[in-house]
C-alpha positions as CSV (number, residue, x, y, z in Angstrom):
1,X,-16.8,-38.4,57.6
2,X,-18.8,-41.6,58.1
3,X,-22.3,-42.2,58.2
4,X,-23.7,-41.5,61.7
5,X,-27.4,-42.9,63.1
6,X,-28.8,-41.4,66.7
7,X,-31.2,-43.7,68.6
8,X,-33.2,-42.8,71.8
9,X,-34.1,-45.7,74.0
10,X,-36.4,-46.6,77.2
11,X,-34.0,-45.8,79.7
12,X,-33.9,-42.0,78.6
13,X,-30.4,-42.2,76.8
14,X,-29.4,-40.5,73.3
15,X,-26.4,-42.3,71.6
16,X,-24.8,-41.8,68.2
17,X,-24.1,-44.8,66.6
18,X,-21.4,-45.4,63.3
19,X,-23.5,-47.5,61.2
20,X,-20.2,-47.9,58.8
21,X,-17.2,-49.9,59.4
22,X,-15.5,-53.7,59.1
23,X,-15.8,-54.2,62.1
24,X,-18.8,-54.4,64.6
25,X,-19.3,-51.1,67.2
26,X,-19.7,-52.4,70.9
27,X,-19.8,-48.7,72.0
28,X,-21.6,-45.8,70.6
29,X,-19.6,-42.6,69.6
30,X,-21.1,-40.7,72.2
31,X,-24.2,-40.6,74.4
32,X,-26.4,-38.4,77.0
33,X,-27.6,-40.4,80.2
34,X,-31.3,-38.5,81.4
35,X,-31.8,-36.6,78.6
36,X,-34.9,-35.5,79.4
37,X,-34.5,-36.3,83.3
38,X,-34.9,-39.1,85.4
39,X,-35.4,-42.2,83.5
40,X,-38.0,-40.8,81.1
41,X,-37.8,-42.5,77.5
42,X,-36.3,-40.7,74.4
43,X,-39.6,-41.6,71.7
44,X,-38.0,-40.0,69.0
45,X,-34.5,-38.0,68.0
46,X,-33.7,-36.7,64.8
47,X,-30.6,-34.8,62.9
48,X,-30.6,-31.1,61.9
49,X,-30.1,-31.6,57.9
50,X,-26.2,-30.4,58.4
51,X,-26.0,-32.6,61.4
52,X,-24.7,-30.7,63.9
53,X,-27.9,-30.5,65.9
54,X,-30.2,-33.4,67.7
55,X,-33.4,-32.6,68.3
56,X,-35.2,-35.0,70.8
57,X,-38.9,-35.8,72.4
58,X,-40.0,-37.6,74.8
59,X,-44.0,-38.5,75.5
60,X,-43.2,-38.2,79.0
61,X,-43.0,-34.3,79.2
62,X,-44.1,-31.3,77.3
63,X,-40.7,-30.4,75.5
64,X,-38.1,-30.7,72.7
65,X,-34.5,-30.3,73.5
66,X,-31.9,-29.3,71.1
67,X,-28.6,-31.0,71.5
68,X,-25.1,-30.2,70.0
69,X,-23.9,-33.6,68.3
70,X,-20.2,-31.8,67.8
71,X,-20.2,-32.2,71.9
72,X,-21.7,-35.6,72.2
73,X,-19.2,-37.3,69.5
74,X,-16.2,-35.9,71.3
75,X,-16.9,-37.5,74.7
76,X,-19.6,-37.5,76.8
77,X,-17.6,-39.0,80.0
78,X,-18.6,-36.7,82.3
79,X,-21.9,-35.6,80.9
80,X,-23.2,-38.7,82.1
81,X,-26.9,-38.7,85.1
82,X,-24.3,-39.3,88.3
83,X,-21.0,-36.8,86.7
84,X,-23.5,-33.5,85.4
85,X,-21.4,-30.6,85.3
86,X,-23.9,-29.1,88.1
87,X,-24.2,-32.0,90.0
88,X,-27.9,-32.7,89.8
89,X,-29.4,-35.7,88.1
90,X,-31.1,-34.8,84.4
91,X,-29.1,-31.5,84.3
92,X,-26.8,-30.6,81.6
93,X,-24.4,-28.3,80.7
94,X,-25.5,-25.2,78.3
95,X,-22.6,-26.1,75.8
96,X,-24.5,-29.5,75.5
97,X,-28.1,-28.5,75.7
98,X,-28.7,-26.0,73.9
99,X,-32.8,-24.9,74.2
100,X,-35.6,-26.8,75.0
101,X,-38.9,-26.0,73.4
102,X,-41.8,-25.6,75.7
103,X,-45.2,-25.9,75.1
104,X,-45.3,-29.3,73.2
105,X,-47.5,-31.8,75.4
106,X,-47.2,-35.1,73.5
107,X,-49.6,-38.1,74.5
108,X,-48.4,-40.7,72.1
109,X,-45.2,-42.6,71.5
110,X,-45.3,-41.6,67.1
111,X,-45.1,-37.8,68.4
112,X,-42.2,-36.3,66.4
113,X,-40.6,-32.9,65.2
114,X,-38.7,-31.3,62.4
115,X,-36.2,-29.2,61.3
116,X,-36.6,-26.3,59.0
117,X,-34.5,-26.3,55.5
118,X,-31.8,-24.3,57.3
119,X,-31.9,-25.7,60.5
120,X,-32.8,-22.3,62.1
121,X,-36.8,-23.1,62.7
122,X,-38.1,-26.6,64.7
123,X,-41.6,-27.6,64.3
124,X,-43.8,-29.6,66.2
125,X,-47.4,-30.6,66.6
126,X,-49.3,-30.8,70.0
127,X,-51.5,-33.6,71.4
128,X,-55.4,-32.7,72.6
129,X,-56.3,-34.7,76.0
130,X,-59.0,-36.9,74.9
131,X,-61.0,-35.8,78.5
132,X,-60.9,-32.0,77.3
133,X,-62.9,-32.9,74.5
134,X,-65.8,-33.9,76.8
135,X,-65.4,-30.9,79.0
136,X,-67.5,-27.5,78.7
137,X,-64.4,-25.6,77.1
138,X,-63.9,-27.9,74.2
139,X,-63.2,-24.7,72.2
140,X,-59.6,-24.8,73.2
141,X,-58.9,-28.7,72.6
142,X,-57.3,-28.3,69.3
143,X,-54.1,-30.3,67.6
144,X,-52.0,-26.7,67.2
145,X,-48.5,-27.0,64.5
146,X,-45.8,-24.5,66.6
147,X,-42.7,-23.0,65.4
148,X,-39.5,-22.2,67.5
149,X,-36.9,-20.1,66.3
150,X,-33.7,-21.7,67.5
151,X,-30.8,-19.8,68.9
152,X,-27.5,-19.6,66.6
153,X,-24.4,-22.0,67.9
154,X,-22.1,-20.6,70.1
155,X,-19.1,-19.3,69.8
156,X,-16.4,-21.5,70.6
157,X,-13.5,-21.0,73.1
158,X,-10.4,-20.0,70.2
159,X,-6.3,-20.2,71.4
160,X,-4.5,-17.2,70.5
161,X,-1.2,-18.1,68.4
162,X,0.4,-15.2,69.2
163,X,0.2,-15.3,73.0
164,X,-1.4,-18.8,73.4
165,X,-3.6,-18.2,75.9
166,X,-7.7,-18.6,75.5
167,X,-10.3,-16.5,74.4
168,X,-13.4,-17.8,75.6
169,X,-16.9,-16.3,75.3
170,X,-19.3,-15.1,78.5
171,X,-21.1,-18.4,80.2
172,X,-24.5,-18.9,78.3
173,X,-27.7,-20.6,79.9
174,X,-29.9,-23.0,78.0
175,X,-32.4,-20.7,76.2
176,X,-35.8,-21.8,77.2
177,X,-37.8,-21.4,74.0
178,X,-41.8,-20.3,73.3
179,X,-43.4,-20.7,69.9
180,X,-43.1,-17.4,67.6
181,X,-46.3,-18.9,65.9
182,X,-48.7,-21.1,66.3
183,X,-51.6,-22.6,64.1
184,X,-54.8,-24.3,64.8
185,X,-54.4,-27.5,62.0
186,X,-56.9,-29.8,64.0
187,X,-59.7,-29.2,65.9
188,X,-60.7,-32.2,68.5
189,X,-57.7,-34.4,66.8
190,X,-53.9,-34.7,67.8
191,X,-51.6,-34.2,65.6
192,X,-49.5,-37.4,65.2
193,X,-46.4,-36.8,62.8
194,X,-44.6,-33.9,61.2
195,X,-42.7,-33.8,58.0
196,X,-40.8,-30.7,56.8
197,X,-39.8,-31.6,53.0
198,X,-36.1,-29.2,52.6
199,X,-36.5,-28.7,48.6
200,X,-39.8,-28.2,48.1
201,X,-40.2,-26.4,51.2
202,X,-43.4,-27.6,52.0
203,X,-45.1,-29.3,55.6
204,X,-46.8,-32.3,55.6
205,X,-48.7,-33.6,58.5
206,X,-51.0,-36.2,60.1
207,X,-53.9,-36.3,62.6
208,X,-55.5,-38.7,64.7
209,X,-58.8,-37.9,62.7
210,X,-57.3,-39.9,59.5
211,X,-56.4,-36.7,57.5
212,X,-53.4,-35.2,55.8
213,X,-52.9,-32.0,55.3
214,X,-50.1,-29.9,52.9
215,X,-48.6,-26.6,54.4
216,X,-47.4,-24.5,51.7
217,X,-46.1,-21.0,50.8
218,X,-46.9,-19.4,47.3
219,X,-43.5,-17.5,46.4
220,X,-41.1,-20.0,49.1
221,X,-42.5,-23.4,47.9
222,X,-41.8,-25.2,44.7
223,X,-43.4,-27.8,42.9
224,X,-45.2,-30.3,45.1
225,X,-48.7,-29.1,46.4
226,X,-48.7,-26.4,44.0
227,X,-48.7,-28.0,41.0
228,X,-52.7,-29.0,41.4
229,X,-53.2,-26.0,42.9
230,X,-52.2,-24.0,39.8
231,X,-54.6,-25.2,37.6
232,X,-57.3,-23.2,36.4
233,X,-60.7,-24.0,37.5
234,X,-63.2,-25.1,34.9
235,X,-65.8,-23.2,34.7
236,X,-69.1,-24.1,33.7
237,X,-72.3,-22.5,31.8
238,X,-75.3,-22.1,32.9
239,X,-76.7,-24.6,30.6
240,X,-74.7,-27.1,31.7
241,X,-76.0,-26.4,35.7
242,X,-79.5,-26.9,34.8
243,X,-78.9,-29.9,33.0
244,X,-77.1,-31.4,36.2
245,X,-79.4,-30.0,38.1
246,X,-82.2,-32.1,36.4
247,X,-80.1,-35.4,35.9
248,X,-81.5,-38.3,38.6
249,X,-79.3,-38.8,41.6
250,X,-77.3,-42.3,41.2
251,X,-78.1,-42.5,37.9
252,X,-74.5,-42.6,34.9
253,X,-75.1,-39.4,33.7
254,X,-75.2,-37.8,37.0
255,X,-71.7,-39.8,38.3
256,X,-70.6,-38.5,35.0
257,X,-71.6,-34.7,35.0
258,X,-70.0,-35.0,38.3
259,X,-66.7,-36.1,36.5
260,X,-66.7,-39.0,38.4
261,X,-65.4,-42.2,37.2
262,X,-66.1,-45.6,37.9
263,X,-63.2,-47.9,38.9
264,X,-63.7,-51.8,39.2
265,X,-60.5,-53.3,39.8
266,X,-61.8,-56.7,39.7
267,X,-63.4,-56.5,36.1
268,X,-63.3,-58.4,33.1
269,X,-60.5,-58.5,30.6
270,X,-62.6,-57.6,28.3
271,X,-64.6,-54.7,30.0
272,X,-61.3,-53.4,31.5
273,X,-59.5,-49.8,30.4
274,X,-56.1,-50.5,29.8
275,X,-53.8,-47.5,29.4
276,X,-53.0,-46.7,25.4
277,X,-49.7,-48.4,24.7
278,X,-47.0,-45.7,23.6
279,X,-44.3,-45.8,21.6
280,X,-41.9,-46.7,24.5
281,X,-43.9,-49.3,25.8
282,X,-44.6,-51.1,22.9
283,X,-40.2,-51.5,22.5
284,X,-39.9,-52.2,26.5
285,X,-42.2,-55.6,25.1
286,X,-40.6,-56.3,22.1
287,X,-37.2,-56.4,24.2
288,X,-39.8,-59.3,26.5
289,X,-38.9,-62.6,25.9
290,X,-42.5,-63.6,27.4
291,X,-44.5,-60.9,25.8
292,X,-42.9,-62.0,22.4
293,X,-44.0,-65.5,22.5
294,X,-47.4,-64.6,22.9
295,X,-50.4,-65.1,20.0
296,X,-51.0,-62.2,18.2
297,X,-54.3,-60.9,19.4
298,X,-57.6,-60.7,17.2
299,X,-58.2,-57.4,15.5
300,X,-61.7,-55.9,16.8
301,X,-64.0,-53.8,14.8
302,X,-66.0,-55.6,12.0
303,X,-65.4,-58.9,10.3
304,X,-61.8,-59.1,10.9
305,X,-60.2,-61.8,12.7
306,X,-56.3,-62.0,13.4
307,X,-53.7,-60.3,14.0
308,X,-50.8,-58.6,11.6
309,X,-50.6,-61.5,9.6
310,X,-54.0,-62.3,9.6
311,X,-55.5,-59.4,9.4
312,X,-57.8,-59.2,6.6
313,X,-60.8,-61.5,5.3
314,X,-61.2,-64.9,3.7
315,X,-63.1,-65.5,0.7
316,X,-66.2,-66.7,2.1
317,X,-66.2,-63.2,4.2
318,X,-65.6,-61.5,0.8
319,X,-68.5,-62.8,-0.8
320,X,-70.5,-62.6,2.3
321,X,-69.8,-58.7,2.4
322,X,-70.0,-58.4,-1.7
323,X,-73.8,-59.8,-2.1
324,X,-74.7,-57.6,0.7
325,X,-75.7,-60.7,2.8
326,X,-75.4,-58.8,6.1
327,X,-78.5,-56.5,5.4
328,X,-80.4,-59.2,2.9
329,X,-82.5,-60.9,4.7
330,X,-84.6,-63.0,1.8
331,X,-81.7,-65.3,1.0
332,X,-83.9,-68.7,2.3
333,X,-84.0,-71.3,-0.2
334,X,-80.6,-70.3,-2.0
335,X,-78.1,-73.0,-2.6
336,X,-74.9,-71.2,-1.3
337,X,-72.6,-73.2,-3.4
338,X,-74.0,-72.2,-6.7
339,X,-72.9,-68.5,-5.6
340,X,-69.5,-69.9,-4.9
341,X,-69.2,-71.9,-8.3
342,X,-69.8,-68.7,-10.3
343,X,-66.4,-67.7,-9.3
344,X,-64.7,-70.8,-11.0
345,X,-65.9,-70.5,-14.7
346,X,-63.2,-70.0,-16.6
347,X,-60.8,-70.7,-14.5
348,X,-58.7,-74.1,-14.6
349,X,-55.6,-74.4,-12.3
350,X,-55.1,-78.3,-13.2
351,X,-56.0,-78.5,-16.9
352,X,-52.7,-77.2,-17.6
353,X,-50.7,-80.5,-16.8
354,X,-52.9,-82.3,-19.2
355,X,-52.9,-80.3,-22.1
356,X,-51.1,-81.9,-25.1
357,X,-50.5,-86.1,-26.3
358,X,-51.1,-87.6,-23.4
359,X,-50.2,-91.0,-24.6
360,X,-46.2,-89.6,-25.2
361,X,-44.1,-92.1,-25.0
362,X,-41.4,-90.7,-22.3
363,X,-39.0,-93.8,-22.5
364,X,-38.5,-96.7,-25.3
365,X,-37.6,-99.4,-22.9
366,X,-38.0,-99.8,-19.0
367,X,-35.2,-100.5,-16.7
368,X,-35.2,-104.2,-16.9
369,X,-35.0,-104.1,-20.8
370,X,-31.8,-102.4,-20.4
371,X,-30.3,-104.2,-18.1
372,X,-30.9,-107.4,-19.3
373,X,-29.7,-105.9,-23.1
374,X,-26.0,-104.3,-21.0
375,X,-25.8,-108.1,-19.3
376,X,-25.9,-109.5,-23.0
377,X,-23.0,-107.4,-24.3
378,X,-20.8,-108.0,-21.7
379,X,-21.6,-111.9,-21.8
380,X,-20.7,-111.4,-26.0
381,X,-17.5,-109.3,-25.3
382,X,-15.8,-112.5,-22.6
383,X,-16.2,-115.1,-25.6
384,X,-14.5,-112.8,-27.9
């Protein structure tokens, strides 16, 4: 099967859309006309994760409706607002709709829902009026998460081989659907977006007062939010509490005691903490043709300057760290180079080139002696 997309739009219409193919689509695979009645607009639609149900919301009204996208993609002729199956506009048949979700007044367009792993449980979030915050029973205006328990697909009508004729199953209505549980996640806020994760089985969602917040279960839910959650608390001595207790507020070692740590983005090189290169690292920038062209940096610590190849000390840094010139301090009126000239008695490195008769004779005659003398001999040898 090819990739399929479902898009709600303005007019109130669901179509399923094949976003594969050599070709371009002029018409969708299927779509519902007045989905959620009248021309309200579908503001969001989403797939079950086996993708055999739709699930669509609209900020015009206080529901979710399920859809069955096996019945949409085989044509949706006469499901269409003027050709409903009951003849009224916005009404569809119970093999197409199959519940719709009350309780679930949405005041914003980014208002969405969610299927469960197995596609068996919805979940939405609610939308507070912003005028019942201001009214005496602000108690109640709260951004509440609820959870329907959707009804099982219907049994289809199946042709008997034996005598051919079919076997259908008893009319059903659209089930009309409350919440088997609801929770208060946001007092005074709305709650914006929902986000049901299907492997670590974990909720994520969003209010209108800027804060996210994880829905986990213990035993059901793996990795994700419980992975901080599992560590141990540390767990301090009494010592330690009176200390911080006594430490000025502001000051380093309170933002420290506090285990607080400092971050300046915009620092130095030099003052910056750079994260300790491992081994992996270090062959990801030997394999760098940049990073290999670049000067060896200085070694820090001490007297040492260079890199690899240059990293240990000159002579004049030898004898400055020999004498103990770093903690002498009465070396005024000292001729420096008479320290340096101790280090050459001794030693010659040129007298060896000279050793010996210097006045050797290396060659009886010169070049022009000799030719001259082999000009000579042949002259001697022609009058011959």
């Amino acid at each position: 099967e090819l990739p399929e997309i479902v898009v709600g739009t303005a007019c109130g219409s669901i179509q399923i859309w094949n976003c594969f193919g050599s070709g371009v689509n002029s018409r969708p695979l299927g779509a519902i006309y007045s989905a959620h009645g009248g021309t309200k607009p579908v503001t969001f639609v989403t797939f079950s994760g086996n993708g055999e149900r739709i699930a669509s919301r609209s900020d015009s009204d206080d529901t979710v409706r399920i859809w069955d996208a096996n019945r949409i993609e085989k044509g949706t002729g006469s499901f269409g607002r003027k050709f409903s199956s009951r003849g009224k506009e916005g009404e569809h048949p119970p093999s197409l709709l199959l519940a719709i979700c009350n309780g679930l007044p949405a005041l914003n367009e980014s208002a969405n829902c969610t299927f469960g792993p197995d596609g068996k449980i919805l979940c939405a979030g609610t939308a507070v009026d912003p005028r019942a915050r201001k009214s005496a029973d602000s108690s109640n205006a709260c951004g509440k998460l609820k959870f329907y328990q959707l009804p099982e697909g219907d049994k289809r009508s199946k042709v008997s081989k034996e005598s051919g004729t079919k076997s259908s199953s008893k009319t059903k209505s659209t089930a009309i659907l409350d919440p088997i549980v609801e929770l208060d996640v946001a007092p005074n806020a709305s709650v914006l977006g929902v986000q049901w994760h299907p492997k670590l089985n974990q909720i994520a969602l969003g209010t209108s007062d800027g804060i996210i917040q994880v829905l986990y279960d213990p035993i059901l839910s793996t990795k994700g939010a419980l992975m901080p959650t599992s560590r141990a608390v540390r767990q301090s001595d009494g010592l330690s509490d009176l200390l911080r207790s006594r430490v000025p507020t502001g000051s380093a070692a309170f933002l420290s005691s506090a285990n607080s740590t400092i971050i300046n983005p915009n620092a130095l090189p030099l003052f910056r903490e750079e994260p300790r290169a491992t081994r992996k690292t270090k062959e990801n920038e030997r394999k760098d043709p940049e990073k290999t062209k670049l000067p060896q940096p200085p070694v820090s610590g001490g007297i040492r300057t260079g890199g690899k190849l240059g990293g240990g000390i000159n002579f004049a840094q030898y004898i400055k760290t020999a004498n103990n010139y770093v903690n002498n301090k009465n070396i005024a009126g000292k001729d420096p180079r008479e320290e340096l000239f101790k280090y050459n008695e001794g030693k010659s490195y040129v007298s060896k080139a000279y050793e010996g008769d210097i006045q050797r004779i290396l060659a009886e005659k010169t070049v022009e002696e000799e030719e001259a003398e082999l000009k000579s001999g042949n002259k001697r040898q022609k009058t011959k």
